[in-house]
N, C-alpha and C positions, 0 to 999 in steps of 0.2 A: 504494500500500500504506500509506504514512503516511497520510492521509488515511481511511482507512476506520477504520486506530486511532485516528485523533482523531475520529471520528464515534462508534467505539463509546466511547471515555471521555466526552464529551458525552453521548451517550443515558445512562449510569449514575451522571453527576453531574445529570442533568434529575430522575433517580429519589430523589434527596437529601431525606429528609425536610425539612434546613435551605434545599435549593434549591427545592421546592415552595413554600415557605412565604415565600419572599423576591422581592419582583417586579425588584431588580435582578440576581440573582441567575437568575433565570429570563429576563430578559433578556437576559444576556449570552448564556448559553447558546441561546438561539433564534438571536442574532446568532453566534454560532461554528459552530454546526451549519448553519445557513445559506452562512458564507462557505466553510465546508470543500464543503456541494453546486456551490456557485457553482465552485471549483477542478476538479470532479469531472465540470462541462458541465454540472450537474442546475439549469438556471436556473429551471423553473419553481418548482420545489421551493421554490431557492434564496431565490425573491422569496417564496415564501408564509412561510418560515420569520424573513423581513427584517419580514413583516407585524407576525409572533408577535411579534420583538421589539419593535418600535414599538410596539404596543399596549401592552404589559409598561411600556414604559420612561414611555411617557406616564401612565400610572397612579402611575409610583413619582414622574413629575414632575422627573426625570435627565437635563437637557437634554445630557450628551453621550452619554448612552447611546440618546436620541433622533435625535441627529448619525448616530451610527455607524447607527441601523436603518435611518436614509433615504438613507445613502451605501452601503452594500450591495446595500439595490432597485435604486439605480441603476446598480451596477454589475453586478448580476443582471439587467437589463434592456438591458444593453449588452455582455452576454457578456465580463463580467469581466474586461472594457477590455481583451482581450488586444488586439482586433486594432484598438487603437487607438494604442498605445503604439510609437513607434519609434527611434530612435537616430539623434539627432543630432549627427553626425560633425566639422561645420565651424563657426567661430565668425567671422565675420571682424576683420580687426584693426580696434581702439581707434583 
């Protein structure tokens, strides 16, 4: 349910005349709406909306907002690392 309200606040800050008009600013938002589908299972989506941003960010020339679109795809492409990530329980001693 959160999720679907931070997709629809994304979709109506996309509509921003100042967001239209700003390519970091439209960046971000490809890459928010993206990671929220990515949470959602929507991977292909996920990775087409990773695209939008890169595109975006490489026009504005935003080398972290560039960072962030190409670390989304991947993790839109790896199923949003859930089933990668584990818990590591023991350290052993120094």
């Amino acid at each position: 349910a959160e999720l679907s309200k931070a997709l629809e606040m994304v979709d109506s800050a996309m509509r921003l005349p100042s967001v239209c008009k700003d390519l970091f600013y439209r960046s971000e938002c490809s890459f928010l709406k993206g990671t929220c589908l990515m949470y959602q299972g929507k991977l292909q989506q996920a990775e087409m909306y990773a695209q939008y941003a890169r595109e975006e960010a490489q026009k504005s020339g935003n080398e972290k907002q560039i960072f962030k679109a190409e670390l989304l795809s991947v993790m839109a492409r790896m199923s949003g690392w859930l089933q990668y990530f584990f818990l590591y329980t023991g350290y052993p001693d120094s």
